[in-house]
C-alpha positions in Angstrom: 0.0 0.0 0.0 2.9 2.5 0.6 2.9 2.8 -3.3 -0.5 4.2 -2.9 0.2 6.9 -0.4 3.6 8.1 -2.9 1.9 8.2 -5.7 -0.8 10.2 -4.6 1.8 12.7 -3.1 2.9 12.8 -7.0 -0.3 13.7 -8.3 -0.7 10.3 -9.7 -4.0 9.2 -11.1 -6.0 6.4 -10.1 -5.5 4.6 -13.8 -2.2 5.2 -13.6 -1.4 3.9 -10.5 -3.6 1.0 -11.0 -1.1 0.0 -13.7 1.6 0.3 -11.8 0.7 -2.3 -9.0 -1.4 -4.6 -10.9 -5.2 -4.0 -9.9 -8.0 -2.5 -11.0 -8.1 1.4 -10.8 -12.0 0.5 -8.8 -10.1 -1.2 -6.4 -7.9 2.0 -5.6 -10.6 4.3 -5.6 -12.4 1.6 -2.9 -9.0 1.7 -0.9 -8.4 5.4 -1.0 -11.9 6.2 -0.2 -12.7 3.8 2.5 -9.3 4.4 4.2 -8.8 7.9 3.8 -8.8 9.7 7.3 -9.9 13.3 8.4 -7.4 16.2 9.7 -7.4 19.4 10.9 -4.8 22.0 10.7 -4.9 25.8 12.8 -6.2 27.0 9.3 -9.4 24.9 9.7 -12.2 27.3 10.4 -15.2 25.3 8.9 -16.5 22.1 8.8 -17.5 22.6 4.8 -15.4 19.9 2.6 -13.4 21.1 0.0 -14.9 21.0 -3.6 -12.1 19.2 -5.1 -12.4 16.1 -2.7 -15.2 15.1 -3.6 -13.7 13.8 -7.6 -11.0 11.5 -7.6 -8.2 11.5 -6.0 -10.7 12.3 -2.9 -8.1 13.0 -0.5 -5.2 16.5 -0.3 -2.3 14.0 -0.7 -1.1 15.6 -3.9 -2.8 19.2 -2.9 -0.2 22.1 -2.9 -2.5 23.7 -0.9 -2.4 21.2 1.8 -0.4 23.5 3.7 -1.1 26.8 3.0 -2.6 29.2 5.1 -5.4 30.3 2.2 -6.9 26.5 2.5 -9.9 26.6 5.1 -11.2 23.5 4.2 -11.2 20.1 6.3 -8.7 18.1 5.1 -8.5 14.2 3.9 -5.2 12.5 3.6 -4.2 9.2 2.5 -1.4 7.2 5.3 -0.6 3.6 4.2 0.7 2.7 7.9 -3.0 3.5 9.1 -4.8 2.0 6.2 -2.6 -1.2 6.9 -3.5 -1.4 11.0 -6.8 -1.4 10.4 -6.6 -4.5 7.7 -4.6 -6.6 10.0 -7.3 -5.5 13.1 -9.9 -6.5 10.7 -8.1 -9.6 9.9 -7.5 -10.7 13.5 -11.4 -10.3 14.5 -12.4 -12.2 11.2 -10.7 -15.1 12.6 -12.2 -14.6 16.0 -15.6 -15.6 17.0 -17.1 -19.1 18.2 -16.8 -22.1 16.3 -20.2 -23.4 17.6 -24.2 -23.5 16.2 -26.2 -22.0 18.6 -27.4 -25.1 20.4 -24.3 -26.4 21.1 -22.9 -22.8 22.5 -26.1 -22.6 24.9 -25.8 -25.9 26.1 -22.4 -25.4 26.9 -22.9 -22.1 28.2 -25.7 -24.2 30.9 -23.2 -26.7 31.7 -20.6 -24.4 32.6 -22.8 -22.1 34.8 -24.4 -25.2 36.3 -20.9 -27.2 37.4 -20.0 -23.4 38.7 -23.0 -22.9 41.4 -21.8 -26.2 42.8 -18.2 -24.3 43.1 -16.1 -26.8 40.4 -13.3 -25.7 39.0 -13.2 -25.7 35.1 -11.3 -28.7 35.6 -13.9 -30.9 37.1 -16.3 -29.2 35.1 -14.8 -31.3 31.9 -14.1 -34.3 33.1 -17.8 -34.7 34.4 -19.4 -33.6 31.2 -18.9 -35.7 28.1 -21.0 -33.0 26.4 -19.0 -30.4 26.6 -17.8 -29.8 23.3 -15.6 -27.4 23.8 -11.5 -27.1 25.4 -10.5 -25.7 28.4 -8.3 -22.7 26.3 -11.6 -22.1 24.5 -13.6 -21.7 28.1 -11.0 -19.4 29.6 -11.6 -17.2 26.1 -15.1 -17.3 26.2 -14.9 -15.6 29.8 -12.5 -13.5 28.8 -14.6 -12.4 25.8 -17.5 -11.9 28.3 -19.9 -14.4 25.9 -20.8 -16.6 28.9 -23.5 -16.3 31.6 -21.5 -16.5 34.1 -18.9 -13.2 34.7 -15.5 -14.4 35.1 -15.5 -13.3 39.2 -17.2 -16.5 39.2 -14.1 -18.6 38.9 -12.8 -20.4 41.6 -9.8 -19.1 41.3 -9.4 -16.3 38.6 -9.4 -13.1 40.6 -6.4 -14.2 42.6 -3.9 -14.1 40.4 -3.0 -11.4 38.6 -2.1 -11.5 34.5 1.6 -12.0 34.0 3.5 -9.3 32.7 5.2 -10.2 29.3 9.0 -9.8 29.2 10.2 -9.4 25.6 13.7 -9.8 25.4 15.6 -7.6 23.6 17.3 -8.4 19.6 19.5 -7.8 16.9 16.9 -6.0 14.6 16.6 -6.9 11.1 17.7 -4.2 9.2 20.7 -3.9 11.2 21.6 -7.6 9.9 21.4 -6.4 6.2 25.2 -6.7 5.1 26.2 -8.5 8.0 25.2 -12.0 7.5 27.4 -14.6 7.8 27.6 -14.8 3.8 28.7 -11.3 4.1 31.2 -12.0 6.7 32.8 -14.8 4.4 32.6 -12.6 1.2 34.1 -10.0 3.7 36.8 -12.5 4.5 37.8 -13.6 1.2 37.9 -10.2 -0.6 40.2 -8.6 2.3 42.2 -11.7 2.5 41.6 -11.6 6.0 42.5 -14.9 7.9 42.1 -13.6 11.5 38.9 -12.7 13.5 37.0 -12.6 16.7 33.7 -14.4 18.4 31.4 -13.0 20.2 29.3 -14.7 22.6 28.2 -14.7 26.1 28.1 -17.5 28.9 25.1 -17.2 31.7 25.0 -17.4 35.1 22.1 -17.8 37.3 19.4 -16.3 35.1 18.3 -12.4 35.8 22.1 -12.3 37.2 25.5 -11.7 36.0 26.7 -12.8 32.5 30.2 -12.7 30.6 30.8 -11.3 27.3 33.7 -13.4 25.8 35.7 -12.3 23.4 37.7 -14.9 21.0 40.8 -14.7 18.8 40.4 -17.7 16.5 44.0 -17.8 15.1 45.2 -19.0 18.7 42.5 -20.1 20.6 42.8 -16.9 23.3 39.8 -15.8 24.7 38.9 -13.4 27.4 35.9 -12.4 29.4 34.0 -9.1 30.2 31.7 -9.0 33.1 28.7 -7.9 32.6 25.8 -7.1 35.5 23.2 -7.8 33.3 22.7 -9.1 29.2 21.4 -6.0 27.8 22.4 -4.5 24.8 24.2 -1.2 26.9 25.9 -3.6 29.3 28.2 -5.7 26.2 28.5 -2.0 24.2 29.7 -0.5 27.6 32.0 -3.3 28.0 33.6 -3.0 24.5 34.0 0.8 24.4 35.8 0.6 27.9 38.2 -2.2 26.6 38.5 -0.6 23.0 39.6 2.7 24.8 42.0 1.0 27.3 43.8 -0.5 24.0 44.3 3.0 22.4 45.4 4.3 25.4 48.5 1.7 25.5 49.4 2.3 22.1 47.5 -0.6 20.1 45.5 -0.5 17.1 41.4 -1.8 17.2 41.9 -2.6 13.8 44.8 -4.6 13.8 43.8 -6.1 17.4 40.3 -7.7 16.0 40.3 -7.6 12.3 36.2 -8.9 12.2 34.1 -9.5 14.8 31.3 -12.3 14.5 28.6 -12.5 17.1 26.0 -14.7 18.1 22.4 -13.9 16.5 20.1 -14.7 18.8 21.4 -12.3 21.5 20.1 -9.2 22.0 23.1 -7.8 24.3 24.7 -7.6 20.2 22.1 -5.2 18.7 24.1 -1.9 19.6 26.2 -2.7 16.5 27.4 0.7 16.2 29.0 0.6 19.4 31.3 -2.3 18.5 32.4 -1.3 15.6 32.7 2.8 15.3 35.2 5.0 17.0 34.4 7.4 19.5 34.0 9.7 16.6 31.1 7.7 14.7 33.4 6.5 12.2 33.6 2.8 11.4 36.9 1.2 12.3 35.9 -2.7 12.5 33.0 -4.1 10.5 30.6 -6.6 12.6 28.6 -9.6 11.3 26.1 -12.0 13.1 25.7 -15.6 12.4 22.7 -17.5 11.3 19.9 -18.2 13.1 20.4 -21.3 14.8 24.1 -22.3 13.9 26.4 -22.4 16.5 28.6 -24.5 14.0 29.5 -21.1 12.7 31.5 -19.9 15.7 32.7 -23.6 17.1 35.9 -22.4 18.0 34.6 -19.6 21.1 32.0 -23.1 21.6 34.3 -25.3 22.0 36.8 -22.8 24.8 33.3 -22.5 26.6 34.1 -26.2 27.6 37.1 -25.1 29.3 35.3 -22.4 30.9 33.1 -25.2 32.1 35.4 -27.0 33.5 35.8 -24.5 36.3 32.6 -23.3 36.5 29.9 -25.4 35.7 26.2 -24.8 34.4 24.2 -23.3 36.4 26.7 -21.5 38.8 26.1 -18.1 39.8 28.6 -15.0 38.6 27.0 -12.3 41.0 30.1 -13.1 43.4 32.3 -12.8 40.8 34.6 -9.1 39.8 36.6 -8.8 36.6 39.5 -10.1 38.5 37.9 -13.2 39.5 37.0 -13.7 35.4 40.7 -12.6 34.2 42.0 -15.0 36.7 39.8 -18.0 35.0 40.9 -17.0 31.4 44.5 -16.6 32.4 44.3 -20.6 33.3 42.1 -21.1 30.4 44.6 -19.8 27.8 48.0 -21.4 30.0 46.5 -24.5 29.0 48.7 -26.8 26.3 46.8 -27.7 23.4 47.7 -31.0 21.1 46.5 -28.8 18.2 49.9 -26.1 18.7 52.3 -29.4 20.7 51.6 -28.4 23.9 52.1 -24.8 23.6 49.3 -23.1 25.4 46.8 -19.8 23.5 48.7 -17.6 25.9 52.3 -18.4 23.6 50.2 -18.9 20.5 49.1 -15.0 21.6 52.5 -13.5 22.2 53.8 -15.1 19.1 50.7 -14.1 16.4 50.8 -10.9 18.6 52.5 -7.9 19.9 53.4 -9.8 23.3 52.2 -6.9 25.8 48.8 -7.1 24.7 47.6 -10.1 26.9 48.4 -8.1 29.8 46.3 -5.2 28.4 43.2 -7.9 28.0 44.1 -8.6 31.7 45.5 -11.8 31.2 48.6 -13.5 32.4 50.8 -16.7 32.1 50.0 -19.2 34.6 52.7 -21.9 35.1 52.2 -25.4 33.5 52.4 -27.2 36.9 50.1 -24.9 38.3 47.2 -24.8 35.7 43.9 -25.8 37.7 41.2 -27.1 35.3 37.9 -27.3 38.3 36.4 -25.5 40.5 39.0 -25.9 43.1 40.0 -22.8 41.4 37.4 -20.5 42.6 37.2 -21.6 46.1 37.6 -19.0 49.1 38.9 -17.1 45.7 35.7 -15.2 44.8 37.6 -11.4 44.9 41.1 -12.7 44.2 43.1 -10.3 42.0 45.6 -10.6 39.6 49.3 -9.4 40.5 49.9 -8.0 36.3 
């Protein structure tokens, strides 16, 4: 319909715009017409309707008197947005209604207000009426619809709870996914000749609690962890910009450090793209890209260092106790760890060697000694607040 309300705006007549979306022009005027709505501007002194309104195109789309100060006249304008509401509200009560003759809905209706005097729950009501031909969903709706006898206050039980509030969490919006796909990020790869990059992801704690934004360089298997107090899209962006400015301040470069970043898509705590990847100045200094929707197999290498992270603390532990010392102390063990894939050298030596070899400290991050890697929760014990000596 947006077509409509543009080509209006361009004087457009109903013919011609008929044409150019494939219907019959009686089928615009029955749009425009029916859908058209009525405003008033501080020029409006009379409730008269203006001559040229009432021939096609009916409404002041295209009028270049629409806002002038000579033009008294109510005014009748054409929105798309509005004209599409009220088709999907008409849709959604089409499909309502009840599915029954009218027998069968006042012999119900009997049932239900009979099994209620004797004070049985909906429940009961069911079970001891094989002519009820109707659900129990369908019974809640009917009261909810006020079509029954009986008010809802009538219910057992109804008026002591109250509705449960809907939580939407948040998400990576769609049009902020347009060019950052994960067939963009490979394209991306290949036409930079680009064979380094970091994951994004975040691990959960007790739900509603603490969570931690890891970060992963996939060249050496080094990750590190942000703690966050909550998994909201201003918590990870907070995060980022305060370790994005700590690297400039000690001399390293954002681009050179990440390359790419590649985040999970089914978190919302990534939807403040801009954040990760512009400068304090708004301009772009690392492009971002999201995976698909339901393939971890995409990032496996940040999926498969979670294990490790598991190791020490398992699902289902809590992270409210923990500071960003107590995570920097679980990486640093986490990357000292010798891998069969470099021959027993660790992500910490892979990192200083792929590197510039400061730069794990500046992650917070420091060598732990071979014979003193601890791979369990013993770890963490009597350690919640222990800091790091970097």
């Amino acid at each position: 319909m947006m077509p409509i309300e543009d080509c209006l705006c361009k004087r457009m007549s109903f013919k011609a715009i008929a044409k150019l979306i494939s219907k019959d022009p009686t089928t615009i005027t029955y749009e425009v017409k029916h859908h058209r709505m009525e405003f008033r501007n501080s020029y409006t002194n009379t409730d008269d309707v203006c001559p040229n309104l009432l021939k096609a195109p009916f409404v002041c789309n295209g009028c270049p008197k629409k806002h002038s100060s000579s033009c008294h006249f109510v005014h009748y304008n054409y929105r798309a947005s509005a004209a599409h509401g009220y088709y999907k509200q008409l849709l959604s009560e089409a499909r309502e209604g009840i599915p029954l003759n009218k027998q069968e809905f006042y012999d119900n209706d009997r049932i239900i207000t009979d099994g209620l005097k004797k004070g049985q729950h909906i429940n009961q009501i069911i079970i001891s009426s094989p002519d009820l031909s109707c659900s129990r969903s369908t019974i809640y709706r009917h009261f909810q619809k006020g079509y029954l006898s009986a008010s809802r206050i009538a219910l057992p039980r109804a008026v002591k709870f109250k509705p449960r509030k809907q939580h939407k969490g948040e998400y990576v919006p769609a049009g902020l996914k347009v060019g950052r796909t994960y067939d963009d990020f490979i394209a991306y790869l290949n036409d930079n000749h680009i064979e380094k990059y970091v994951e994004l992801d975040t691990v959960i704690g007790r739900i509603g609690g603490k969570v931690i934004l890891t970060i992963h360089f996939t060249t050496c298997n080094f990750m590190i962890g942000l703690l966050l107090n909550d998994k909201t899209a201003f918590s990870a962006a907070n995060a980022f910009c305060k370790l994005k400015n700590r690297l400039r301040s000690n001399g390293f470069s954002i681009q050179e450090t990440f390359d790419a970043l590649l985040a999970d898509n089914g978190g919302g705590e990534f939807s403040d793209v801009f954040s990760f990847e512009n400068k304090p100045d708004g301009k772009k200094e690392i492009p971002m890209f999201f995976c698909n929707p339901m393939t971890p197999s995409q990032k496996p290498r940040i999926e498969k260092n979670h294990t490790l992270f598991r190791d020490i603390v398992p699902k289902g532990s809590s992270f409210d106790d923990f500071t960003q010392e107590t995570v920097d102390l679980i990486f640093s063990h986490i990357n000292s760890v010798g891998r069969p894939l470099y021959r027993g050298k660790s992500a910490f030596d892979m990192m200083t060697f792929l590197y510039p070899p400061a730069l794990p400290a500046c992650l917070g991050i420091r060598p732990i000694p071979a014979a003193e890697v601890i791979q369990s929760p013993a770890l963490l014990k009597g350690k919640a607040d222990l800091t790091l000596n970097l």
